[in-house]
N, CA, C and O atoms as CSV, one atom per row, in Angstrom:
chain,resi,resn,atom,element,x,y,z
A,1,UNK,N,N,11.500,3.735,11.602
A,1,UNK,CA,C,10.223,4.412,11.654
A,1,UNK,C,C,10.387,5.873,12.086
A,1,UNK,O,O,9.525,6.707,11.810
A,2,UNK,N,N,11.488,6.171,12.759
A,2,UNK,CA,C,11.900,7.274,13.575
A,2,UNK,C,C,11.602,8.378,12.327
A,2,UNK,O,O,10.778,9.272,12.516
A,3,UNK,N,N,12.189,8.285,11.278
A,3,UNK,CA,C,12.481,9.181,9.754
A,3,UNK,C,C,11.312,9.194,9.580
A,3,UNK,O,O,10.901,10.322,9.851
A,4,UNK,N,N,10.266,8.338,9.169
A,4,UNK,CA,C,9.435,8.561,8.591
A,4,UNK,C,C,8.258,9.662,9.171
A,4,UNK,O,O,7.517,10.461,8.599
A,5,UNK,N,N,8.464,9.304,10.546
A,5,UNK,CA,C,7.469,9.921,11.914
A,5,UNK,C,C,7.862,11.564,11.648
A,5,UNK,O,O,7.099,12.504,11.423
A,6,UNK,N,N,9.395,11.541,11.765
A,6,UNK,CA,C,9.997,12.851,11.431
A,6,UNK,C,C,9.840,13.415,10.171
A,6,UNK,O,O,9.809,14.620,10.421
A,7,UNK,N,N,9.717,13.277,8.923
A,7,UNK,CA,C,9.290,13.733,7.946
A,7,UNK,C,C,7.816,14.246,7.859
A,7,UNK,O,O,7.433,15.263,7.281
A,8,UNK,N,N,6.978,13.231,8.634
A,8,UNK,CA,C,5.483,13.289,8.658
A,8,UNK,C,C,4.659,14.733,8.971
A,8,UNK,O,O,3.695,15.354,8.524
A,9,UNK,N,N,5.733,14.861,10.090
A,9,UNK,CA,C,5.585,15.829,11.231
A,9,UNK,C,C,5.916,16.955,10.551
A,9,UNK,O,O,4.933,17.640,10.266
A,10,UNK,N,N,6.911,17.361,10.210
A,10,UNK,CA,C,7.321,18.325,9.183
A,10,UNK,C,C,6.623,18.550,8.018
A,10,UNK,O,O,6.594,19.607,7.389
A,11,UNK,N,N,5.972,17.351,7.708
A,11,UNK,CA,C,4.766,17.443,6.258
A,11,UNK,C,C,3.694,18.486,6.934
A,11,UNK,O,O,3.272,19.432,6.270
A,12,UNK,N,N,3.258,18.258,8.337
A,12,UNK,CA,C,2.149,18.755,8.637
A,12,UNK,C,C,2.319,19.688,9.685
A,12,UNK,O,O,1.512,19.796,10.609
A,13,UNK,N,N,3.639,20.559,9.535
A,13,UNK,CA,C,3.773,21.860,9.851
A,13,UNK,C,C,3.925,21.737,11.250
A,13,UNK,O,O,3.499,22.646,11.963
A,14,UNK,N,N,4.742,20.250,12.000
A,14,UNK,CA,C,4.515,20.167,13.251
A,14,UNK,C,C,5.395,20.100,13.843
A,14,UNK,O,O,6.074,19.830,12.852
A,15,UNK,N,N,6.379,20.088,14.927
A,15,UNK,CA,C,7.796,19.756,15.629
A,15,UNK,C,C,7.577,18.412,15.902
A,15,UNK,O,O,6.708,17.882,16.594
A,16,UNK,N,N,8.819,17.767,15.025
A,16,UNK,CA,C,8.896,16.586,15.644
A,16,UNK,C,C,9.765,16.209,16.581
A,16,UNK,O,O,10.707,16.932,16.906
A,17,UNK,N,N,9.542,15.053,17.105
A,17,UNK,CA,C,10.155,15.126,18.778
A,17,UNK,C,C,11.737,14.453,18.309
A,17,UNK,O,O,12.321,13.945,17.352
A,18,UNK,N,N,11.875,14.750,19.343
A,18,UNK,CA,C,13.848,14.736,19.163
A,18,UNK,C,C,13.696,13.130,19.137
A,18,UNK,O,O,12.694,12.452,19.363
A,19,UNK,N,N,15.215,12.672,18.737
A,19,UNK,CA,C,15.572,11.334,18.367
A,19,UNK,C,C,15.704,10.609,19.779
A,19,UNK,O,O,15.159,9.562,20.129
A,20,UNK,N,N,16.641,11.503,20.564
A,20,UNK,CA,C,16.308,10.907,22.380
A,20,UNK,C,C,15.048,10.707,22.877
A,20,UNK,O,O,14.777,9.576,23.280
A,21,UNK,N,N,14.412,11.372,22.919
A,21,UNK,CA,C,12.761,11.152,23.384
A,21,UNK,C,C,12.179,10.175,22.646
A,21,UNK,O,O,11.345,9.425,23.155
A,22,UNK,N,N,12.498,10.089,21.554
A,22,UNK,CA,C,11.492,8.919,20.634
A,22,UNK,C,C,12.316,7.913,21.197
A,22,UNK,O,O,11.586,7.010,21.605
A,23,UNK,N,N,14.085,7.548,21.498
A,23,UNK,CA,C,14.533,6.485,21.710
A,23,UNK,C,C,13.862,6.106,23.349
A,23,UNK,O,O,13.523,4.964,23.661
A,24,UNK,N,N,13.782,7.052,24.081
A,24,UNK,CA,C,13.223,6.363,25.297
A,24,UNK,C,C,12.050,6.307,25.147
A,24,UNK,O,O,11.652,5.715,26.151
A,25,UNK,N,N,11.377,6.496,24.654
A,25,UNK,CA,C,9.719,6.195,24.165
A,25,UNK,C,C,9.690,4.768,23.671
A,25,UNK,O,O,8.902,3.927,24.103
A,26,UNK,N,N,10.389,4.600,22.953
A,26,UNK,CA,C,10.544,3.309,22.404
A,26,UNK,C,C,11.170,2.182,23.000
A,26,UNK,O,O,10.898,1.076,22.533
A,27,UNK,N,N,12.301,2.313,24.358
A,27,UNK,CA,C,12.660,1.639,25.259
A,27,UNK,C,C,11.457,1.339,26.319
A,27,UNK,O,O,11.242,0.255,26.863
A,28,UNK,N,N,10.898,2.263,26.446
A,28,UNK,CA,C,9.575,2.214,27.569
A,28,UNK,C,C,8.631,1.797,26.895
A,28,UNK,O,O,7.583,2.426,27.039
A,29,UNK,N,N,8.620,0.715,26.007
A,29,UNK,CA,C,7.547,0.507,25.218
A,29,UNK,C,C,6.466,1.372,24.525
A,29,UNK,O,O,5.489,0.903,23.940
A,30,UNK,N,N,6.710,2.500,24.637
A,30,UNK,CA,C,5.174,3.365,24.411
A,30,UNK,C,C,5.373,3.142,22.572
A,30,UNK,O,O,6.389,3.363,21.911
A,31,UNK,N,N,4.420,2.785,22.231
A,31,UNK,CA,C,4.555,2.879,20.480
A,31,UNK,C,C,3.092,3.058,19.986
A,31,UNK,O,O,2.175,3.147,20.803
A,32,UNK,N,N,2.961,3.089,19.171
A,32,UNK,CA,C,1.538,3.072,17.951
A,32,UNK,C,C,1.081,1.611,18.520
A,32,UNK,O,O,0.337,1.476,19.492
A,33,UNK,N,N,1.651,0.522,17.750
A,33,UNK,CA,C,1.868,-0.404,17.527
A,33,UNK,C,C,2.062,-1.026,18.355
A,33,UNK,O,O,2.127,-2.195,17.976
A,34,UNK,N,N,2.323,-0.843,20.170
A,34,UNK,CA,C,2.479,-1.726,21.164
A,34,UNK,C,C,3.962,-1.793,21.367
A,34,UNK,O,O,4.682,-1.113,20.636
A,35,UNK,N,N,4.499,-2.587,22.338
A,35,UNK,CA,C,5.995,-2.985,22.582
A,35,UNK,C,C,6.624,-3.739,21.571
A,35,UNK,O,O,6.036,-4.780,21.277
A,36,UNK,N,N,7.485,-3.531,21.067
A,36,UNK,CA,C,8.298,-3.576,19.613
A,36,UNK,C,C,8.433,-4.867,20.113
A,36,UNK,O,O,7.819,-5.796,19.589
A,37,UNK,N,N,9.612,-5.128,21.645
A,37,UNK,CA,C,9.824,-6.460,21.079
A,37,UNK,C,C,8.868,-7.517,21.514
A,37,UNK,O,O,8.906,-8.669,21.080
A,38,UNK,N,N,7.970,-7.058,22.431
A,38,UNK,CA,C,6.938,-8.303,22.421
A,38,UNK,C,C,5.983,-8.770,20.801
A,38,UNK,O,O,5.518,-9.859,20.463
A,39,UNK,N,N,5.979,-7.401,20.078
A,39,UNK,CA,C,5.412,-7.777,19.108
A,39,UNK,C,C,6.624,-8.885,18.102
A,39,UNK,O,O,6.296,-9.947,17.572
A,40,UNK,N,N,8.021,-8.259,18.062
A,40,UNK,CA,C,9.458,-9.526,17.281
A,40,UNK,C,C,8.753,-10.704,17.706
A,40,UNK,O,O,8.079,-11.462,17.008
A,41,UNK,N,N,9.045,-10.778,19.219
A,41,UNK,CA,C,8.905,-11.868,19.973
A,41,UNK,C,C,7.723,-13.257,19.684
A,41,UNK,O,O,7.717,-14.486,19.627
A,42,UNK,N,N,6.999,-12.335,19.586
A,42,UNK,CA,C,5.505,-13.283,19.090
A,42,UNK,C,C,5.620,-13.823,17.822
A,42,UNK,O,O,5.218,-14.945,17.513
A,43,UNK,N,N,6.188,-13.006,17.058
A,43,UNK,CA,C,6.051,-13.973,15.562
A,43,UNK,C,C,7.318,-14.950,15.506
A,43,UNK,O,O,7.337,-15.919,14.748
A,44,UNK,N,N,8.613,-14.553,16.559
A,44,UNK,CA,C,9.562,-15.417,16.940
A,44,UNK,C,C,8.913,-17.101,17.347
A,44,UNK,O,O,9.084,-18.195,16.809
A,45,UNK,N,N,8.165,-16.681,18.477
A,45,UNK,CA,C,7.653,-18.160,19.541
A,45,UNK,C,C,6.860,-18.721,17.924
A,45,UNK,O,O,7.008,-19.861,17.483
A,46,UNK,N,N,6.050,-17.653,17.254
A,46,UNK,CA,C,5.442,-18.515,15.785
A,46,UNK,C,C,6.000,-19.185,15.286
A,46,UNK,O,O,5.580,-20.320,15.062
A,47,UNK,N,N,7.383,-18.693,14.838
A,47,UNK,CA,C,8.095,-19.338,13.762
A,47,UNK,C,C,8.748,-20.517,14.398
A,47,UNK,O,O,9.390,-21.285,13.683
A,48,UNK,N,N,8.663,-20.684,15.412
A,48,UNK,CA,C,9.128,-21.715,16.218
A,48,UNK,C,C,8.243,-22.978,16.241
A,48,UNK,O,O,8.670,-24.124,16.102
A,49,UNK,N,N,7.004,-22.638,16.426
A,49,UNK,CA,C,5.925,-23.181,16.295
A,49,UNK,C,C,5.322,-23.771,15.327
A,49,UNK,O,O,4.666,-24.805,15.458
A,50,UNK,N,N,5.549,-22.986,13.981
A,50,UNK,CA,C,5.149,-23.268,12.675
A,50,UNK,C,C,6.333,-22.538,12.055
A,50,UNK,O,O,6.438,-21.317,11.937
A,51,UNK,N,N,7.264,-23.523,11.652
A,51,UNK,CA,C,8.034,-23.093,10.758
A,51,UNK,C,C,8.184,-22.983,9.455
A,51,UNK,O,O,9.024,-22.420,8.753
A,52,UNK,N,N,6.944,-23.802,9.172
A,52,UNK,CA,C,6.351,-23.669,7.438
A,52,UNK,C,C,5.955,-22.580,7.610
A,52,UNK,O,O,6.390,-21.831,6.735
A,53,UNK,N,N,5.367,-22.122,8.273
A,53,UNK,CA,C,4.171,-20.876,8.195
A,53,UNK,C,C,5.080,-19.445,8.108
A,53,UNK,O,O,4.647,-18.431,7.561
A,54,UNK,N,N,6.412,-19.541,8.743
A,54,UNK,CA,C,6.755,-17.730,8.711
A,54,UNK,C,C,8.319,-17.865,7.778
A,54,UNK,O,O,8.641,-18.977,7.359
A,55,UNK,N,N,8.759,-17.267,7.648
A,55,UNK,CA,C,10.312,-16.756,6.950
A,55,UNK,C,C,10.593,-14.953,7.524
A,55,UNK,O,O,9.989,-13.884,7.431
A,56,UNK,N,N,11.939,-15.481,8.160
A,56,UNK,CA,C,12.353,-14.104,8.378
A,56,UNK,C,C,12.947,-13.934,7.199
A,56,UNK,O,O,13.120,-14.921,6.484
A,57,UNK,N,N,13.491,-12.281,6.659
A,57,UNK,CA,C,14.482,-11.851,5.871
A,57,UNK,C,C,15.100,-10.774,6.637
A,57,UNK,O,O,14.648,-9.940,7.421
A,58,UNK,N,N,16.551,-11.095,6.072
A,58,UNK,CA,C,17.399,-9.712,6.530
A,58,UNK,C,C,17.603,-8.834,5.203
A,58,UNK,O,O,17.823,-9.307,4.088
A,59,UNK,N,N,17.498,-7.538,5.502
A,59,UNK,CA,C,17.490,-6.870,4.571
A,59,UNK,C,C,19.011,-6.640,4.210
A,59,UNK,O,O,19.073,-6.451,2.996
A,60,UNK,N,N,19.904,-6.599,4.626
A,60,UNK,CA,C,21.293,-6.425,3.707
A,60,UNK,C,C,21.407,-7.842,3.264
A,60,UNK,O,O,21.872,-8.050,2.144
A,61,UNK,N,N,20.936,-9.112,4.215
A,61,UNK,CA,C,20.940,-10.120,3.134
A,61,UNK,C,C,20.277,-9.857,1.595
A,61,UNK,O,O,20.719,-9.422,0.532
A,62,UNK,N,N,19.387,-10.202,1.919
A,62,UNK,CA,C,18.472,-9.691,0.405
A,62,UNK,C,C,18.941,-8.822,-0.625
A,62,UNK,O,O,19.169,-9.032,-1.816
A,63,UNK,N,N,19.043,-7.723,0.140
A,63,UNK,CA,C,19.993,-6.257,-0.588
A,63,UNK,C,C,21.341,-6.798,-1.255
A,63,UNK,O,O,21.921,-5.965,-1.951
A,64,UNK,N,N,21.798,-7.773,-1.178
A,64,UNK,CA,C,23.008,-8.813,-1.746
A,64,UNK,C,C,22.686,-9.608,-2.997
A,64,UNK,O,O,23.327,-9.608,-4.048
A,65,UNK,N,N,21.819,-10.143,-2.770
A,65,UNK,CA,C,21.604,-11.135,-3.830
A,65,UNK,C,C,19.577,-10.802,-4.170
A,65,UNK,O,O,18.809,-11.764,-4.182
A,66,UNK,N,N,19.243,-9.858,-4.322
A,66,UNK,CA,C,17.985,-9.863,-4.616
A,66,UNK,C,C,17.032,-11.222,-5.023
A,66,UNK,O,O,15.971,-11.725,-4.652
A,67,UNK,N,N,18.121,-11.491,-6.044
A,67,UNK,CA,C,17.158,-12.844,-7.054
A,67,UNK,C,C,17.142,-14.040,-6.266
A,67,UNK,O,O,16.137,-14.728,-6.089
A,68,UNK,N,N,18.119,-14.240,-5.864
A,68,UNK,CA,C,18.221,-15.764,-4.680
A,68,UNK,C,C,17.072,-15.602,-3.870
A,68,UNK,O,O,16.241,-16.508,-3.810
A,69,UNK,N,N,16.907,-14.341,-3.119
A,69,UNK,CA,C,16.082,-14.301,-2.022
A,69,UNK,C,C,14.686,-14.250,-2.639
A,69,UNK,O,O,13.802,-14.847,-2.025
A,70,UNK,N,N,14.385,-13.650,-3.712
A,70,UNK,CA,C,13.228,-13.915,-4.014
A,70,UNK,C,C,12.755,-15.181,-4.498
A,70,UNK,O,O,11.640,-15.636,-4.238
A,71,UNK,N,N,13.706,-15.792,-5.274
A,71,UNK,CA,C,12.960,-17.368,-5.333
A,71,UNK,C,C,12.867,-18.563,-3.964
A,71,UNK,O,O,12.072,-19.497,-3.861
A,72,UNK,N,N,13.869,-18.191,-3.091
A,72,UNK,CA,C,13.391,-18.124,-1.958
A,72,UNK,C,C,11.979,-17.754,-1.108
A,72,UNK,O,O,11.408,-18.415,-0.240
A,73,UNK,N,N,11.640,-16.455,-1.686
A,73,UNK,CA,C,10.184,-16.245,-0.825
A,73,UNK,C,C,9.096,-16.938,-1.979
A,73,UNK,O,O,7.937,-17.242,-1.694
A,74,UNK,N,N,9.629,-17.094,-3.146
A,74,UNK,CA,C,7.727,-17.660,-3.762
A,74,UNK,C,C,8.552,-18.831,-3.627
A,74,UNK,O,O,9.454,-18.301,-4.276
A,75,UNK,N,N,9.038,-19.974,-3.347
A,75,UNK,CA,C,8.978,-20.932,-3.213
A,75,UNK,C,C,8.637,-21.320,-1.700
A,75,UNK,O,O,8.234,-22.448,-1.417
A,76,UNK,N,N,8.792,-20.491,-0.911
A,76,UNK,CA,C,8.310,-20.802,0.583
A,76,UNK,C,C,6.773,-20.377,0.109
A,76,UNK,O,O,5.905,-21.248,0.175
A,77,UNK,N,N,6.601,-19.717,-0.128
A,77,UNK,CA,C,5.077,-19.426,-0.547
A,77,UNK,C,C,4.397,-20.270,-1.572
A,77,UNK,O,O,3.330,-20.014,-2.131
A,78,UNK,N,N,5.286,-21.475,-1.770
A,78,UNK,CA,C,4.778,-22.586,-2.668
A,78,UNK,C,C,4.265,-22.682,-4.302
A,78,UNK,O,O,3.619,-23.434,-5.032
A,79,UNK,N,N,5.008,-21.395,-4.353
A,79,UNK,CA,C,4.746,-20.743,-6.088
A,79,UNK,C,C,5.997,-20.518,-6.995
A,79,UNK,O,O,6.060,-19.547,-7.748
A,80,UNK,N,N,7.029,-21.484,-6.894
A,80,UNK,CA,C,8.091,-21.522,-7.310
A,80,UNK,C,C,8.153,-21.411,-8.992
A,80,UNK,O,O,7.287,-21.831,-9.760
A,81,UNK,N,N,9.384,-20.745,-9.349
A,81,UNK,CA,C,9.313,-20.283,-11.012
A,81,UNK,C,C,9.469,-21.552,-11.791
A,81,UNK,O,O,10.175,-22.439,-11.311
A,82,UNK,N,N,8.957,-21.702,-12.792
A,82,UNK,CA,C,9.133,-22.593,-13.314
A,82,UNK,C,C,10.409,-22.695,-14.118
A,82,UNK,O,O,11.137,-21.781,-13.731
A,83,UNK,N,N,11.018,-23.414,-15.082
A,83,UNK,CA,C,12.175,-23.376,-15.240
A,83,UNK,C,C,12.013,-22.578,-16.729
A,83,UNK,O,O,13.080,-22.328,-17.289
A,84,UNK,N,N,10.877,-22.194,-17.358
A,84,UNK,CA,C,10.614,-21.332,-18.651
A,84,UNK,C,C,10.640,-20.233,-17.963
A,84,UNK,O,O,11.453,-19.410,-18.384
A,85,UNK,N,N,9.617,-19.719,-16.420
A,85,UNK,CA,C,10.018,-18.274,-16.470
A,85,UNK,C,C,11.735,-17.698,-16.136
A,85,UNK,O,O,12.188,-16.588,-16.414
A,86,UNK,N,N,12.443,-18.831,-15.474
A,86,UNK,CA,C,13.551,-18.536,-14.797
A,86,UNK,C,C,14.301,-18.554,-16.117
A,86,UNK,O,O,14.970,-17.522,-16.149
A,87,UNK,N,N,14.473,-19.216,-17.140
A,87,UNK,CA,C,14.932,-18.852,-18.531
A,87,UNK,C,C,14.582,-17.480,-19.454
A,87,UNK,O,O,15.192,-16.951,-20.383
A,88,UNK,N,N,13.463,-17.188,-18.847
A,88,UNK,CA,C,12.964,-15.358,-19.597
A,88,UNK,C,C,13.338,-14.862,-18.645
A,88,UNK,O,O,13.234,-13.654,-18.857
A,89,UNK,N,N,13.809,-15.049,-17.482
A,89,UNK,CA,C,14.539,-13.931,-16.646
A,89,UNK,C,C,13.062,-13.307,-16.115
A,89,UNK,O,O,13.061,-12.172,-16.591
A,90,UNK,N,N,12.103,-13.445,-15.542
A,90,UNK,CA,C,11.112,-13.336,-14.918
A,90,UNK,C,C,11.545,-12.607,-13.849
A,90,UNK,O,O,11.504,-11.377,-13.859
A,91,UNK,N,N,12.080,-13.433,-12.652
A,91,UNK,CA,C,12.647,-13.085,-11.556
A,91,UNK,C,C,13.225,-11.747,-11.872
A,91,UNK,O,O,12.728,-10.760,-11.328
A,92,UNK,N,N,14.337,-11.600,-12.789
A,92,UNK,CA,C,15.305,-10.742,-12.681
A,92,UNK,C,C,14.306,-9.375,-13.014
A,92,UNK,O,O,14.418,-8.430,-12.233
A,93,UNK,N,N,13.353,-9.255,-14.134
A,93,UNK,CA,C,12.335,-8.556,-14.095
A,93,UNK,C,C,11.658,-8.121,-13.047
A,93,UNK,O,O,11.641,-6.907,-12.846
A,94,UNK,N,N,11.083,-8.849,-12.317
A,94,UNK,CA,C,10.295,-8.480,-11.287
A,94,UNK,C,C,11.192,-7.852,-10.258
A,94,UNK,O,O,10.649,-6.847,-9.799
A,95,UNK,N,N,12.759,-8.163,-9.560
A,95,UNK,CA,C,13.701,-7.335,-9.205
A,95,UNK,C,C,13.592,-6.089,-9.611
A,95,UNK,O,O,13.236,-5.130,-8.926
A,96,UNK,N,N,13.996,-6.095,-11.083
A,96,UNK,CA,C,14.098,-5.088,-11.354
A,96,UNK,C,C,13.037,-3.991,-11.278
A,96,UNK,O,O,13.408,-2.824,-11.150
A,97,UNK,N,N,11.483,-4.357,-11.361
A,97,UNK,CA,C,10.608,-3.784,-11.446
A,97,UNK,C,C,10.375,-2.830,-10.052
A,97,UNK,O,O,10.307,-1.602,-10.004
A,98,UNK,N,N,10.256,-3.981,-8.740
A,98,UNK,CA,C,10.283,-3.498,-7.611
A,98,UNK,C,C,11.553,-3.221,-6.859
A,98,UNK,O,O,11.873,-3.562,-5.720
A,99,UNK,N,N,12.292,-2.425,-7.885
A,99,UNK,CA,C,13.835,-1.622,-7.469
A,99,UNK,C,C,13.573,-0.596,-6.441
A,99,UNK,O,O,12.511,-0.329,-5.878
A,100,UNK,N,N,14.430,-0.213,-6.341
A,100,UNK,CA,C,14.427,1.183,-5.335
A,100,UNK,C,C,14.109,2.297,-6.796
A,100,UNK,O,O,13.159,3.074,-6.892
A,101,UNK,N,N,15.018,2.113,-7.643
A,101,UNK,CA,C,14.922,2.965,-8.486
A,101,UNK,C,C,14.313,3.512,-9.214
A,101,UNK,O,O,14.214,4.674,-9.608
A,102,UNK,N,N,13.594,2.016,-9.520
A,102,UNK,CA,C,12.061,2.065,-10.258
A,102,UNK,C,C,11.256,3.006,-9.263
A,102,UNK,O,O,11.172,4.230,-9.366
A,103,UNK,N,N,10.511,1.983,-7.994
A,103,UNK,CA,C,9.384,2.522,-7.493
A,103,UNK,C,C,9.768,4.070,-6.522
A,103,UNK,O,O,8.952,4.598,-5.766
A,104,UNK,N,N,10.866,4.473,-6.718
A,104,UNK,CA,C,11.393,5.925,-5.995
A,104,UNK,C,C,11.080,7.214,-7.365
A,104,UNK,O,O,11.116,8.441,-7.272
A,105,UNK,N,N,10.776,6.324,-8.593
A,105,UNK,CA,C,11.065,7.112,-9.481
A,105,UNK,C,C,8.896,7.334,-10.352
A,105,UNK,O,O,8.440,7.994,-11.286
A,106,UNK,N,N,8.321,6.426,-9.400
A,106,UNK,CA,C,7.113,6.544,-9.862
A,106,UNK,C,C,6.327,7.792,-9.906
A,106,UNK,O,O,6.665,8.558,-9.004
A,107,UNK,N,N,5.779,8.055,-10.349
A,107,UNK,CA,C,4.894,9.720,-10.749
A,107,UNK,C,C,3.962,9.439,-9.161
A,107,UNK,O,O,3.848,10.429,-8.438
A,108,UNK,N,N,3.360,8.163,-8.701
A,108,UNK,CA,C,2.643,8.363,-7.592
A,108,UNK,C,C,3.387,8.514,-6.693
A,108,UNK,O,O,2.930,9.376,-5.942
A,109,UNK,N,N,4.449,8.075,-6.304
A,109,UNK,CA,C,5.511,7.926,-5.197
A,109,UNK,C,C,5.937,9.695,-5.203
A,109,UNK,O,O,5.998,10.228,-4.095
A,110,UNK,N,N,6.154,10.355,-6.151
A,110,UNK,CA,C,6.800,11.287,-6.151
A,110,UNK,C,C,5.605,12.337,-5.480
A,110,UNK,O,O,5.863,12.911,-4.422
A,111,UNK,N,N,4.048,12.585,-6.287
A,111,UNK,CA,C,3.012,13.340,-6.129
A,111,UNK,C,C,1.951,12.668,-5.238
A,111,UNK,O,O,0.997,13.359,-4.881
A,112,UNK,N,N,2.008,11.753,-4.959
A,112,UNK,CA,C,0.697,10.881,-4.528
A,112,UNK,C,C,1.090,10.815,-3.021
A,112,UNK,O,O,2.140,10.962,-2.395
A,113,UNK,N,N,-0.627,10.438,-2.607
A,113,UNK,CA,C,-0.602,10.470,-1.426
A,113,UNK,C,C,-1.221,9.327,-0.769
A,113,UNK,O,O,-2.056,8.674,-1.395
A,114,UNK,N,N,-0.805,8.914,0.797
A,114,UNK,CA,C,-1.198,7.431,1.261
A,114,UNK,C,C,-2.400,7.777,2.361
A,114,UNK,O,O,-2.033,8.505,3.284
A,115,UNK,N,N,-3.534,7.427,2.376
A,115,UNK,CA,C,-4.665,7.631,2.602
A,115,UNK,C,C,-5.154,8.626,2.554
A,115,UNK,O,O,-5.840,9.078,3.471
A,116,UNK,N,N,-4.864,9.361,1.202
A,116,UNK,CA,C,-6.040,10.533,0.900
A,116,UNK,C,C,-7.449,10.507,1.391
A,116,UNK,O,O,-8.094,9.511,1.718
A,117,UNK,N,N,-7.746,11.482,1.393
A,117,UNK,CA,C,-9.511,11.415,1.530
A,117,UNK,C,C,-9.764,11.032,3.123
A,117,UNK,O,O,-10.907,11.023,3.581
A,118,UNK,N,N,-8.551,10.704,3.964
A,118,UNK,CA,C,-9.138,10.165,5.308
A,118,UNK,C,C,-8.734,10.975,6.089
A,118,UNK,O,O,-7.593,11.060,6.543
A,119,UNK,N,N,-9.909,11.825,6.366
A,119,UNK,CA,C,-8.775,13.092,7.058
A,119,UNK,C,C,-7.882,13.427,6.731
A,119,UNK,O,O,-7.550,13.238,5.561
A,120,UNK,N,N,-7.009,14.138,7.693
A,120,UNK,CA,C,-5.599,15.194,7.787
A,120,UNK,C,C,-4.641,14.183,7.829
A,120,UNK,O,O,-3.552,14.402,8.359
A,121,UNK,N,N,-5.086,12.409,7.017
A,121,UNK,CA,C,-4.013,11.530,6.932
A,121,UNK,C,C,-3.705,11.624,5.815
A,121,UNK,O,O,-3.173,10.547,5.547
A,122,UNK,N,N,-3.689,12.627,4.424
A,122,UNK,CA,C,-2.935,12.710,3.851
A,122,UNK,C,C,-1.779,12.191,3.386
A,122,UNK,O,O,-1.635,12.888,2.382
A,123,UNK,N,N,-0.794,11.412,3.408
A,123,UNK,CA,C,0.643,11.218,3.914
A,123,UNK,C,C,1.239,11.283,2.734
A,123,UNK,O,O,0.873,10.483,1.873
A,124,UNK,N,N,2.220,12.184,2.451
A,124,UNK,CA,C,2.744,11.613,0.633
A,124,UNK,C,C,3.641,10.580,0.727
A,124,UNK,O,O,4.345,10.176,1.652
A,125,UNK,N,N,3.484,10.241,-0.377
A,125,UNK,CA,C,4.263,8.909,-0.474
A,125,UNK,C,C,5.535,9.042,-0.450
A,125,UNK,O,O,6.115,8.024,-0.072
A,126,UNK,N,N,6.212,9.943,-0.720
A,126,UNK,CA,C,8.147,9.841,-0.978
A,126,UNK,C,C,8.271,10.181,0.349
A,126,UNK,O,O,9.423,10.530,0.604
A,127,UNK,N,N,7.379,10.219,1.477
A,127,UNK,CA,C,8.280,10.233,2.625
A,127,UNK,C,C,8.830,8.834,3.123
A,127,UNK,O,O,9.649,8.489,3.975
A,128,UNK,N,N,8.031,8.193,2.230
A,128,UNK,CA,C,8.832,6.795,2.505
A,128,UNK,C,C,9.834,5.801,1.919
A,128,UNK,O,O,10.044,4.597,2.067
A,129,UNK,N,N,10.360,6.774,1.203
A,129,UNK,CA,C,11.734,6.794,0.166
A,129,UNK,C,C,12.684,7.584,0.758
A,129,UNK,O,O,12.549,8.807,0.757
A,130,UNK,N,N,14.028,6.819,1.479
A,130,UNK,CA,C,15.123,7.393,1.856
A,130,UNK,C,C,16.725,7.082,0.276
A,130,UNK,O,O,16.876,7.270,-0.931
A,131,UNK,N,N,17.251,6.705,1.092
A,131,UNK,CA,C,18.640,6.870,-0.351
A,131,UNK,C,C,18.369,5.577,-0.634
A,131,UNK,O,O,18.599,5.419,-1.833
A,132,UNK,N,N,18.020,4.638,-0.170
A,132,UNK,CA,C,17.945,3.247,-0.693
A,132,UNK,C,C,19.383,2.325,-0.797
A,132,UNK,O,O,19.784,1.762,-1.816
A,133,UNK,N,N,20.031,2.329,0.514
A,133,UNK,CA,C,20.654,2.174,0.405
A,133,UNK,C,C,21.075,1.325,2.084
A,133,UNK,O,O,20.703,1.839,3.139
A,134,UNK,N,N,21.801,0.134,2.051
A,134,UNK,CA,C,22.110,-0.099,3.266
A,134,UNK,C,C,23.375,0.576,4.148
A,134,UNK,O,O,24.479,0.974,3.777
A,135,UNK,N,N,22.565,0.521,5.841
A,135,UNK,CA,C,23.491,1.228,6.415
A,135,UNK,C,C,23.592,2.717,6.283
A,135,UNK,O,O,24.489,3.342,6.850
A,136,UNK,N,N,22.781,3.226,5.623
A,136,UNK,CA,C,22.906,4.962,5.665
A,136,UNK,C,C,21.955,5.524,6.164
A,136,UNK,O,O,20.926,5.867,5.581
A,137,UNK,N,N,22.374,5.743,7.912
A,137,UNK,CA,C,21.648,6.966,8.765
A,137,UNK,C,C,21.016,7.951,7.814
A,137,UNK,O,O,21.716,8.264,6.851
A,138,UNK,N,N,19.930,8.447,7.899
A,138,UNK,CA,C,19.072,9.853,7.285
A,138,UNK,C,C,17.936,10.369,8.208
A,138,UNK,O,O,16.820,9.851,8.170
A,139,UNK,N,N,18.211,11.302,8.959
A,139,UNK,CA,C,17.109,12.115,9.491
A,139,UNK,C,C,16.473,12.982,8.676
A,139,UNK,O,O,15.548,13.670,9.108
């Protein structure tokens, strides 16, 4: 989130705060969003609780095998492919569709903006497009 905060800030002509200060900001709980890990934590004790109900993913998992993991999530979501779409390569489509490459390369992603019209929240969208890639630091 650190990048994105930092890009934001720079969108709107502002100093953004150093990476130390945001890291102890973020050790001291102070966030948008509340204490990071009480918020992990809670959907942790959930998934514990209801283990039908949540699925974690790791993203370099996923980032490995895209297609596995996605028939993985619509079948936890109880909408599993049938064996005609998994023969048209459905899955591999829809991968492909919601690529990095694809949606980094969209005309809105590139010009468009994420809550226009609401105030000075403006936000363009490619600030939330880094290299797409696992493991690569980018400030």
């Amino acid at each position: 989130m650190y990048h994105i905060f930092t890009r934001y800030a720079k969108s709107q002509n502002t100093q953004p705060i150093e990476l130390d200060e945001a890291f102890e900001l973020f050790c001291e709980a102070v966030s948008w969003y509340g204490p990071y890990w009480d918020h992990v934590l809670g959907y942790w004790k959930a998934k514990l609780e209801h283990p039908d109900k949540f699925m974690f993913l790791k993203y370099e998992e996923m980032n490995e095998d895209t297609v596995l993991y996605l028939k993985k999530l619509v079948e936890f979501m109880g909408y599993p492919f049938s064996s005609e779409e998994q023969q048209k390569g459905v899955p591999e489509k829809i991968v492909k569709m919601c690529s990095f490459e694809n949606l980094s390369n969209l005309e809105v992603n590139k010009s468009g903006k994420h809550r226009e019209g609401q105030g000075n929240l403006g936000i363009e969208n490619k600030i939330y497009f880094r290299k797409g890639k696992v493991k690569v630091a980018q400030v």
